[in-house]
The first five atom37 places (N, CA, C, CB, O) and aatype in JSON, in Angstrom:
{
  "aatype": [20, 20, 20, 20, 20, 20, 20, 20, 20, 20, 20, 20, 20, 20, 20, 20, 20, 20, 20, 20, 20, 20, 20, 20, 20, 20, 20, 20, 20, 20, 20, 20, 20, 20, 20, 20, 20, 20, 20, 20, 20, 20, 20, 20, 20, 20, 20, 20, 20, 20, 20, 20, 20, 20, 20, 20, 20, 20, 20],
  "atom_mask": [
    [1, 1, 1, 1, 1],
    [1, 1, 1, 1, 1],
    [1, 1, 1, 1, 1],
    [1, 1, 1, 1, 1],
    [1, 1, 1, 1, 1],
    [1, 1, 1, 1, 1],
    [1, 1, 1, 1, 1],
    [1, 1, 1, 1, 1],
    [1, 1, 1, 1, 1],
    [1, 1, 1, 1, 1],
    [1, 1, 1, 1, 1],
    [1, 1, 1, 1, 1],
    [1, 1, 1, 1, 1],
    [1, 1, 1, 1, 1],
    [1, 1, 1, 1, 1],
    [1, 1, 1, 1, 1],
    [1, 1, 1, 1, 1],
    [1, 1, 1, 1, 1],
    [1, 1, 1, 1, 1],
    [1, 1, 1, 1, 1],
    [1, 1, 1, 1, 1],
    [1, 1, 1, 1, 1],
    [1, 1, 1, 1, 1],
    [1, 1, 1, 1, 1],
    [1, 1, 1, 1, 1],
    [1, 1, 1, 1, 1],
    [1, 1, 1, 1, 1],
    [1, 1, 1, 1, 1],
    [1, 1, 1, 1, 1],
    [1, 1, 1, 1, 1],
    [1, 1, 1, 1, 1],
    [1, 1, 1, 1, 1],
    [1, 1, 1, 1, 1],
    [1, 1, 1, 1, 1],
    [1, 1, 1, 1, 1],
    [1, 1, 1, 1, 1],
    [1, 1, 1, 1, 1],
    [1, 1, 1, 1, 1],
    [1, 1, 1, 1, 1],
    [1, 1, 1, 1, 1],
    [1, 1, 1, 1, 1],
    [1, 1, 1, 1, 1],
    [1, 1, 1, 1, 1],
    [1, 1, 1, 1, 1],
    [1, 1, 1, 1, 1],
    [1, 1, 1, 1, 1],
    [1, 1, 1, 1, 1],
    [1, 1, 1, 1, 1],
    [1, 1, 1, 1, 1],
    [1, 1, 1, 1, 1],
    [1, 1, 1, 1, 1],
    [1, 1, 1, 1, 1],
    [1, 1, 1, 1, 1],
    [1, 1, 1, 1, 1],
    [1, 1, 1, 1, 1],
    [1, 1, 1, 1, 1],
    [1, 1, 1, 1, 1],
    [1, 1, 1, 1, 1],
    [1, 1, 1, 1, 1]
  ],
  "atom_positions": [
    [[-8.71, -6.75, 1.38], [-7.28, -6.78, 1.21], [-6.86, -5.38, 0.78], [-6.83, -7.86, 0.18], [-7.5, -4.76, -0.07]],
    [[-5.76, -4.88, 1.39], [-4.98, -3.59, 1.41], [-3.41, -3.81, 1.19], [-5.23, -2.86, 2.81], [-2.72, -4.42, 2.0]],
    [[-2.9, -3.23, -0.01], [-1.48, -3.03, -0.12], [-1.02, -1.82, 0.54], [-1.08, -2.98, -1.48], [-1.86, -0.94, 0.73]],
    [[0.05, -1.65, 0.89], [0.14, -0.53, 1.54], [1.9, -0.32, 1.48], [-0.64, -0.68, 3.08], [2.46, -1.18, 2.16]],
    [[2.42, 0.21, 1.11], [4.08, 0.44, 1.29], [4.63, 1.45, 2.1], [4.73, 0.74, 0.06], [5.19, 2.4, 1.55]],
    [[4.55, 1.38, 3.43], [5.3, 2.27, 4.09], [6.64, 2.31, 4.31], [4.91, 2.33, 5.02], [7.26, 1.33, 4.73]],
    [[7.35, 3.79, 3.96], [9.0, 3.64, 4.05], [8.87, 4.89, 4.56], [10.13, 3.36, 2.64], [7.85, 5.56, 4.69]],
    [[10.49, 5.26, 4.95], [11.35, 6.61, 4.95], [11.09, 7.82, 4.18], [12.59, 6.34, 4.57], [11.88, 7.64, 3.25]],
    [[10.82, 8.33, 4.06], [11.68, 9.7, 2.94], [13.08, 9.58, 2.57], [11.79, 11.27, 3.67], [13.93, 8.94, 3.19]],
    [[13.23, 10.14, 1.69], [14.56, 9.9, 1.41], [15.03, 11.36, 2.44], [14.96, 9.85, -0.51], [16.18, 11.23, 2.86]],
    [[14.43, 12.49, 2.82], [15.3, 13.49, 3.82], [15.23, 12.91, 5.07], [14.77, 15.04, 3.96], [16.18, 13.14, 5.82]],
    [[14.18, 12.09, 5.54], [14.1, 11.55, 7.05], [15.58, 10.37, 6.78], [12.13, 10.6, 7.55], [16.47, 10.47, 7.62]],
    [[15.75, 9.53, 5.86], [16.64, 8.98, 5.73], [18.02, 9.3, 5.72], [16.36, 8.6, 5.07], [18.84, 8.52, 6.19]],
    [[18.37, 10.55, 5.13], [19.37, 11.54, 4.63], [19.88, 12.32, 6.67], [18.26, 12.99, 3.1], [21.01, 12.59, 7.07]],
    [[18.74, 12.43, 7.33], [18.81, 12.95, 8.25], [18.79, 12.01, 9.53], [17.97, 13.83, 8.11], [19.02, 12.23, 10.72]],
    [[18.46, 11.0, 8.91], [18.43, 9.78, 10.65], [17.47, 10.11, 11.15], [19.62, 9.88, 12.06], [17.48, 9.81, 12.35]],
    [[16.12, 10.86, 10.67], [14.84, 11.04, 11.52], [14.87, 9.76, 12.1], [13.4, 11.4, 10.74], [15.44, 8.77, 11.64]],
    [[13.89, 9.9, 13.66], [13.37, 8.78, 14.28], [12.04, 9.22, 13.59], [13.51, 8.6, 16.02], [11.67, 10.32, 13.18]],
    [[11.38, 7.87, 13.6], [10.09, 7.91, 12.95], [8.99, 7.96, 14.24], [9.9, 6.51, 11.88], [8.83, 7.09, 15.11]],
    [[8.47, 8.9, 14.13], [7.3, 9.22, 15.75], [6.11, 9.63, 14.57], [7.9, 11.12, 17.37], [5.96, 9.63, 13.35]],
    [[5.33, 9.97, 15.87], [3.98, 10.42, 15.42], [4.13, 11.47, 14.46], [3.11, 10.89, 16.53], [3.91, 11.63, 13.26]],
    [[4.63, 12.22, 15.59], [4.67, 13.68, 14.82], [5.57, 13.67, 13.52], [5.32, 14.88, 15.84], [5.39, 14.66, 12.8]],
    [[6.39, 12.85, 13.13], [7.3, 13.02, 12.08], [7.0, 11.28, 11.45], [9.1, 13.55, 12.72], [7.9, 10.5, 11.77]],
    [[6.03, 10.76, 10.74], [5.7, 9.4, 10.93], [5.72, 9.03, 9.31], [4.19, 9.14, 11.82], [5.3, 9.91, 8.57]],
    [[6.12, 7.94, 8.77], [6.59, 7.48, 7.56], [5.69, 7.86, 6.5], [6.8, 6.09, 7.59], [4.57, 8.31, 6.74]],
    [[6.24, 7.66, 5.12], [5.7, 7.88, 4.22], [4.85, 6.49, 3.96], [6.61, 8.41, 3.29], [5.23, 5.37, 4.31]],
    [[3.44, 6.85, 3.15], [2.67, 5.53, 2.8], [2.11, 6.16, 1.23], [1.19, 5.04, 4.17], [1.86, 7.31, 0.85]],
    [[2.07, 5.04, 0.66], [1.06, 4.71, -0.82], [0.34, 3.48, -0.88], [1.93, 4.59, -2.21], [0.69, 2.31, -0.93]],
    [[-0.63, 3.99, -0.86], [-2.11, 2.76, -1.09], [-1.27, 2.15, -2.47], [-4.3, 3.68, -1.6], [-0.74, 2.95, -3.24]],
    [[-1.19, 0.33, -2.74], [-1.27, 0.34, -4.37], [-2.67, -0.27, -4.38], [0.02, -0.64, -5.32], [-3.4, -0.76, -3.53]],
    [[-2.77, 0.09, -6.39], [-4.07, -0.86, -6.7], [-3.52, -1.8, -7.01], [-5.12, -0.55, -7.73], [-2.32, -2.08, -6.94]],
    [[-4.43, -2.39, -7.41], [-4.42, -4.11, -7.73], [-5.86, -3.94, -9.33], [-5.28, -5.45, -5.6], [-7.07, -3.72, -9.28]],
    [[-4.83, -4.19, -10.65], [-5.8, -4.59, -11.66], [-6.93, -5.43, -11.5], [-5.2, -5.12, -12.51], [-6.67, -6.6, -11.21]],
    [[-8.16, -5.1, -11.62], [-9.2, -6.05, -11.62], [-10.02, -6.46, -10.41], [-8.66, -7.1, -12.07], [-10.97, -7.24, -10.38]],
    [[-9.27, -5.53, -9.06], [-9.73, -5.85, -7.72], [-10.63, -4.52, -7.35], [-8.4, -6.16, -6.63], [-10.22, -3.83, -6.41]],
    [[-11.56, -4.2, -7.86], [-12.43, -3.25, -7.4], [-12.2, -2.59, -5.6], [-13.87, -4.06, -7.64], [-11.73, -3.43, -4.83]],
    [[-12.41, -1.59, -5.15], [-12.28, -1.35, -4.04], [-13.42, -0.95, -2.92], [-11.48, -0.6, -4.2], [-14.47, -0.84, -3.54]],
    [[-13.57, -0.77, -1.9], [-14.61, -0.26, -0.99], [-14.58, 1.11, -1.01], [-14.48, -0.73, 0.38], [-13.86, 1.56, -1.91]],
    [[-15.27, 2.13, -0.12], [-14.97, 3.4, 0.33], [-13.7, 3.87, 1.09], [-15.93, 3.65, 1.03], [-13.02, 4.89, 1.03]],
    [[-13.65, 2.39, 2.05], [-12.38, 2.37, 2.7], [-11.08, 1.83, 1.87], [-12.58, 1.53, 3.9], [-10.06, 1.47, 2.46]],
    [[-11.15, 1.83, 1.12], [-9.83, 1.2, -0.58], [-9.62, 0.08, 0.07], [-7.84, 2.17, -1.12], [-8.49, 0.06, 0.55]],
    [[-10.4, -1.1, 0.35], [-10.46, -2.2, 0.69], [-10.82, -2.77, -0.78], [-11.36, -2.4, 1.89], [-11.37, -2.0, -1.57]],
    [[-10.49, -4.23, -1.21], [-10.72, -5.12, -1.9], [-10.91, -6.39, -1.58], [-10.07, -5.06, -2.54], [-10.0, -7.13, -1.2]],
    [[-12.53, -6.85, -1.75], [-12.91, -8.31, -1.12], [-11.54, -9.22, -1.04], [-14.14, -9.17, -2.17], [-10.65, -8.57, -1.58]],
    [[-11.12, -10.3, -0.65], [-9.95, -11.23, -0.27], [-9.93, -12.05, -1.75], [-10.29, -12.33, 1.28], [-9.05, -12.18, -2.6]],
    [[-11.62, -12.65, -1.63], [-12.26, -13.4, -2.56], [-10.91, -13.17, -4.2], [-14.19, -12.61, -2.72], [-10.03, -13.78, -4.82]],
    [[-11.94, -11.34, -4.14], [-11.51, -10.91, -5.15], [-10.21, -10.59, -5.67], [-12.02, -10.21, -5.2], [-10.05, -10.01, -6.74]],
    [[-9.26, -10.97, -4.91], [-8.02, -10.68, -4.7], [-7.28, -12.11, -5.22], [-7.8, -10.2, -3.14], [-6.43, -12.17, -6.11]],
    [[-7.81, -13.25, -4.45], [-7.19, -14.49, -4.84], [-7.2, -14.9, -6.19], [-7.71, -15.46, -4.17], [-6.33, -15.53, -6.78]],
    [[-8.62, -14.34, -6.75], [-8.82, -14.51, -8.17], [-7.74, -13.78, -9.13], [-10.2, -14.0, -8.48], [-7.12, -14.44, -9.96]],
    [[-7.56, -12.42, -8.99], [-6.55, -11.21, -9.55], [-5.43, -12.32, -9.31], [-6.4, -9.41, -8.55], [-5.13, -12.96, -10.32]],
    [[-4.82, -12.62, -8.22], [-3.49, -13.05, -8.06], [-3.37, -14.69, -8.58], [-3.09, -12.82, -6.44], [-2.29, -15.3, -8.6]],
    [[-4.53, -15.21, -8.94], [-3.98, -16.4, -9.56], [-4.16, -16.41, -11.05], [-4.6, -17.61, -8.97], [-4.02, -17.49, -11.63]],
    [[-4.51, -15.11, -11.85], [-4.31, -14.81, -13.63], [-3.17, -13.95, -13.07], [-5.8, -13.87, -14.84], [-3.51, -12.84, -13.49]],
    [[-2.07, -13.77, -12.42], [-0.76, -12.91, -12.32], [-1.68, -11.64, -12.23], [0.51, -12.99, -13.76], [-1.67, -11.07, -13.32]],
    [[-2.22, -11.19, -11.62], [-3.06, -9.48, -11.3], [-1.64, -8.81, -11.46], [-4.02, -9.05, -9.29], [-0.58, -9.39, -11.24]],
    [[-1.8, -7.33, -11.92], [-0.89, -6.56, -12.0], [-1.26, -5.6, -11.03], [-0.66, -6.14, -13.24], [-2.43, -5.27, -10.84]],
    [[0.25, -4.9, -10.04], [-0.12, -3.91, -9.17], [0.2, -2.83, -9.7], [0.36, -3.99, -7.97], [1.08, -2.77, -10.56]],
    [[-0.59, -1.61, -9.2], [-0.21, -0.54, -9.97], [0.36, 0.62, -9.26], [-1.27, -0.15, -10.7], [0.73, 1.62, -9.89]]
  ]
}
């Protein structure tokens, strides 16, 4: 499991960028308290259901 928040910039926004390759959105990995990660910032599912049913905090 991967969080991931992709948006705008606020200047691509400010400017009406089209979002393409070459000019392509902003992203932030989040963590997740207690969900250890892979190399690839993957977190088992397992380990995820557990975090999210004590309320896991994202960070």
């Amino acid at each position: 499991m991967k969080i991931e928040y992709v948006y705008q910039s606020t200047e691509q926004l400010r400017n009406a960028d089209a979002l393409t390759l070459q000019a392509p959105p902003q992203r932030v990995t989040l963590a997740l308290n207690g969900c250890p990660v892979d190399d690839q910032g993957f977190c088992p599912l397992e380990t995820f259901k557990k975090g999210d049913q004590r309320g896991g905090e994202i960070m």
